[in-house]
C-alpha positions as CSV (number, residue, x, y, z in Angstrom):
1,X,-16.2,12.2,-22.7
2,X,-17.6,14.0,-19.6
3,X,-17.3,11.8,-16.1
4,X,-20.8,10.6,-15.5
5,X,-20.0,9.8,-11.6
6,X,-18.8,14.2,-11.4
7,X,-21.4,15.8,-8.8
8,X,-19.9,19.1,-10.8
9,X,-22.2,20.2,-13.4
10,X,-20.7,20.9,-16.6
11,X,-21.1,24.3,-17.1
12,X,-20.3,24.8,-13.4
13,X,-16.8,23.8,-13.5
14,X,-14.2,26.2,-14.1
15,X,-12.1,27.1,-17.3
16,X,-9.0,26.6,-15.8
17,X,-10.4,22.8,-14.8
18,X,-11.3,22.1,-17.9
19,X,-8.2,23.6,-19.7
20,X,-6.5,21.3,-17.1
21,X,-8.8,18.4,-18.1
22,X,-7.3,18.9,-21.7
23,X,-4.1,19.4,-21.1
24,X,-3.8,16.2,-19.3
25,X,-6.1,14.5,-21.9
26,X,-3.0,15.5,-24.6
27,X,-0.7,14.7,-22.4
28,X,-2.0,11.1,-22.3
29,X,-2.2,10.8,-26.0
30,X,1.0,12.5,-26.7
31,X,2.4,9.4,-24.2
32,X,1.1,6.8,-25.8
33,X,2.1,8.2,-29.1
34,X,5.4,8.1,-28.1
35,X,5.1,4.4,-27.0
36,X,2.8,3.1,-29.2
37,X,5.1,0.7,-30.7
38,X,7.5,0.1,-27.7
39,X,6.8,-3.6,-25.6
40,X,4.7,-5.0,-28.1
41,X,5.1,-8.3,-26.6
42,X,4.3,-7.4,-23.5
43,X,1.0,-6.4,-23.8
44,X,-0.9,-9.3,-23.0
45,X,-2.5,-10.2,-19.5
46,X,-0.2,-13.1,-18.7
47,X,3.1,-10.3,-19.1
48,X,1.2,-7.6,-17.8
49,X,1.0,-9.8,-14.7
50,X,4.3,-10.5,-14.5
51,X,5.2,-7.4,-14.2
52,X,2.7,-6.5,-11.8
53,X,4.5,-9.4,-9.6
54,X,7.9,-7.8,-10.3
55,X,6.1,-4.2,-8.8
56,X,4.7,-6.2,-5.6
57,X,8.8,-8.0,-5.1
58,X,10.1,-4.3,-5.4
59,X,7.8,-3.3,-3.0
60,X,8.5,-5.7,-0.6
61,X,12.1,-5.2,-0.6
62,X,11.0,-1.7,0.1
63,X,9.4,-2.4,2.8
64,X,11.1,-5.0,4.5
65,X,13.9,-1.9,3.7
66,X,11.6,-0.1,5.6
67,X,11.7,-2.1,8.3
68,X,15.6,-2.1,9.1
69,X,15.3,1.7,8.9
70,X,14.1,1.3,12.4
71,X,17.3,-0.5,13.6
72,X,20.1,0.2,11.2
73,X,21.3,3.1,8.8
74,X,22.3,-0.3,6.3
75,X,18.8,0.0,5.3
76,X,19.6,2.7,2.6
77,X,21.0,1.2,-0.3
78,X,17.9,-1.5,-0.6
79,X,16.0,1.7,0.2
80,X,17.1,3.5,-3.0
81,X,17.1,0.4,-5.1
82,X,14.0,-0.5,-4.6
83,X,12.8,3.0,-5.1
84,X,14.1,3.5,-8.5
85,X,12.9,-0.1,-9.4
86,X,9.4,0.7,-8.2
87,X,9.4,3.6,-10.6
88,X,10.7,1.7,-13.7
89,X,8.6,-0.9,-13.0
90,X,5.6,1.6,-13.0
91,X,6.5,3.1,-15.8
92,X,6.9,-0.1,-17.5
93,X,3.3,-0.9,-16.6
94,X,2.2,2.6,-17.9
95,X,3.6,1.4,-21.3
96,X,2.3,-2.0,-21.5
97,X,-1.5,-0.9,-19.9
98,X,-1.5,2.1,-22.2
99,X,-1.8,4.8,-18.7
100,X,-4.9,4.3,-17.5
101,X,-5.1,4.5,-14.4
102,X,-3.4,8.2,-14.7
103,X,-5.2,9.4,-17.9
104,X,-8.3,11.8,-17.7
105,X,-12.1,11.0,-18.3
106,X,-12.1,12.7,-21.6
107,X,-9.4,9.9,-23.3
108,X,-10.7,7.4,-22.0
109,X,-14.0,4.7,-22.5
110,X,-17.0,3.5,-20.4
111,X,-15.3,0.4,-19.7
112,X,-11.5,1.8,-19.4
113,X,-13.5,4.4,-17.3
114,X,-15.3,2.3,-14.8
115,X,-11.8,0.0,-14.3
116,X,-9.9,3.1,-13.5
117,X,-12.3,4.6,-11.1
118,X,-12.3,1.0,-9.2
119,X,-8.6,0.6,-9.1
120,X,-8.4,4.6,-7.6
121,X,-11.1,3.6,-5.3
122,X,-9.0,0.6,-4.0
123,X,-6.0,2.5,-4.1
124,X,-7.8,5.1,-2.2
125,X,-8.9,2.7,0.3
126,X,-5.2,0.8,0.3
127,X,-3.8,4.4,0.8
128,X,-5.8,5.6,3.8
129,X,-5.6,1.7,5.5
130,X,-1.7,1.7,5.3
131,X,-1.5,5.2,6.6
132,X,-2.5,4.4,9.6
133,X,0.9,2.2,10.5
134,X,2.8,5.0,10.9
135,X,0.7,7.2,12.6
136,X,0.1,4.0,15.5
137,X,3.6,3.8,15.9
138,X,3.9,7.2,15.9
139,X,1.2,7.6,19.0
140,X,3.2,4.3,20.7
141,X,6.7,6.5,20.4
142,X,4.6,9.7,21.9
143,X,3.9,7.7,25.4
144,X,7.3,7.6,26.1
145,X,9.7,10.6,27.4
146,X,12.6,9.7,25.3
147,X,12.4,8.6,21.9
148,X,15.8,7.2,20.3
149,X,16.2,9.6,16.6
150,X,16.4,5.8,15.1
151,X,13.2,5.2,15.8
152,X,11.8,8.1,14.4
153,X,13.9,8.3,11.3
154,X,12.7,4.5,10.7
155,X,8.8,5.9,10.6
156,X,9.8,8.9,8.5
157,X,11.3,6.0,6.1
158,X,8.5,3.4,6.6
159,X,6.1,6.6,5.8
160,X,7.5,7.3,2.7
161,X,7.1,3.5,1.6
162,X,3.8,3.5,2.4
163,X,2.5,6.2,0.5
164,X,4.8,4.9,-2.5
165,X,3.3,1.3,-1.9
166,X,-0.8,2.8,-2.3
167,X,0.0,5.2,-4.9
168,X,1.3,2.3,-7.2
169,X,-2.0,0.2,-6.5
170,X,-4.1,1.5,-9.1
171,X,-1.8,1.0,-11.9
172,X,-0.6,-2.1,-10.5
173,X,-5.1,-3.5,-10.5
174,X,-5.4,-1.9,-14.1
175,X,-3.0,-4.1,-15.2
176,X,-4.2,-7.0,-13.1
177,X,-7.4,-6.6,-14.6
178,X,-6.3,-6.1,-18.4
179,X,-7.4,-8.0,-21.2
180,X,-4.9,-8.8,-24.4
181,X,-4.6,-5.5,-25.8
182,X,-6.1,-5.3,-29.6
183,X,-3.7,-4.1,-31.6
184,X,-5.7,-1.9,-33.6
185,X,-5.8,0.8,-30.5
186,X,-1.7,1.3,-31.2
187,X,-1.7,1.2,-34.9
188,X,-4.1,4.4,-34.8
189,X,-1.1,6.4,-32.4
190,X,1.6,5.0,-35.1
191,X,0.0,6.4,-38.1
192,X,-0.1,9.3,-36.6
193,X,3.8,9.3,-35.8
194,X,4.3,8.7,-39.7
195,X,1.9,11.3,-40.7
């Protein structure tokens, strides 16, 4: 399926797009092949947003990890726990919602379309809001003569949660926003395993 919202006409857009397009299009598939029958008891709405609220306690701990980066090098061990947790946690979600908020137009539905392109608009939006943290504190740090490394260091840290935090939003609302999965959708992906 071809993205109704792209202001690129179809047989404007380049080859290589397009080859890219497919790739990720397989790429999708060949993922949820792999994981069709993985979690099946987690794909519901009430356990998808359970995990959603295990993403948002990770987060926190990042961040409030983020926080003590400004004072204290202790900050580092949270730092890297939390990291790793926010990424098993997101790829838990990935499982469980079936990647949609990363999977291409052409693999995906009107209506798996449409919530995908909301949650990447909010994520856009939660993206470019948080960014500007950093870049405040960074401006308050620039009035003064002397900075103390710490306080730097801590920004670099707090930037990197940041950007973490609003690229996991999308995935994090797609699952919000999920219905019961029908099981039918991952029996088609294990027949084709068996076959």
């Amino acid at each position: 399926m071809r993205d109704p919202n792209s202001a690129i006409p179809a047989e404007a857009t380049p080859e290589l797009w397009r080859r890219y397009d497919e790739w990720r299009g397989q790429r999708h598939v060949r993922f949820n092949q792999r994981h069709a029958g993985k979690l099946m008891s987690w794909r519901n709405r009430r356990a998808a947003r359970r995990i959603v609220l295990a993403e948002i306690v990770v987060l926190v701990v990042l961040l409030a990890s983020a926080v003590v980066a400004f004072f204290t090098y202790a900050f580092f061990i949270p730092f890297i726990i939390a990291i790793v947790g926010a990424f098993v946690v997101q790829y838990l979600l990935r499982i469980v919602t079936g990647s949609i908020a990363e999977t291409p137009v052409t693999a995906l539905d009107e209506i798996q379309l449409a919530q995908r392109n909301s949650a990447r608009s909010v994520g856009f939006i939660a993206l470019f809001s948080l960014m500007f943290i950093p870049y405040i504190i960074l401006i308050v740090l620039g009035t003064r003569e002397q900075v103390h490394g710490q306080l730097v260091y801590g920004t670099g840290i707090l930037l990197i949660s940041l950007v973490l935090t609003g690229a996991l939003v999308p995935t994090m609302l797609t699952a919000w926003w999920s219905d019961d999965a029908d099981p039918e959708d991952f029996a088609t992906y294990e027949e084709n395993d068996h076959a």
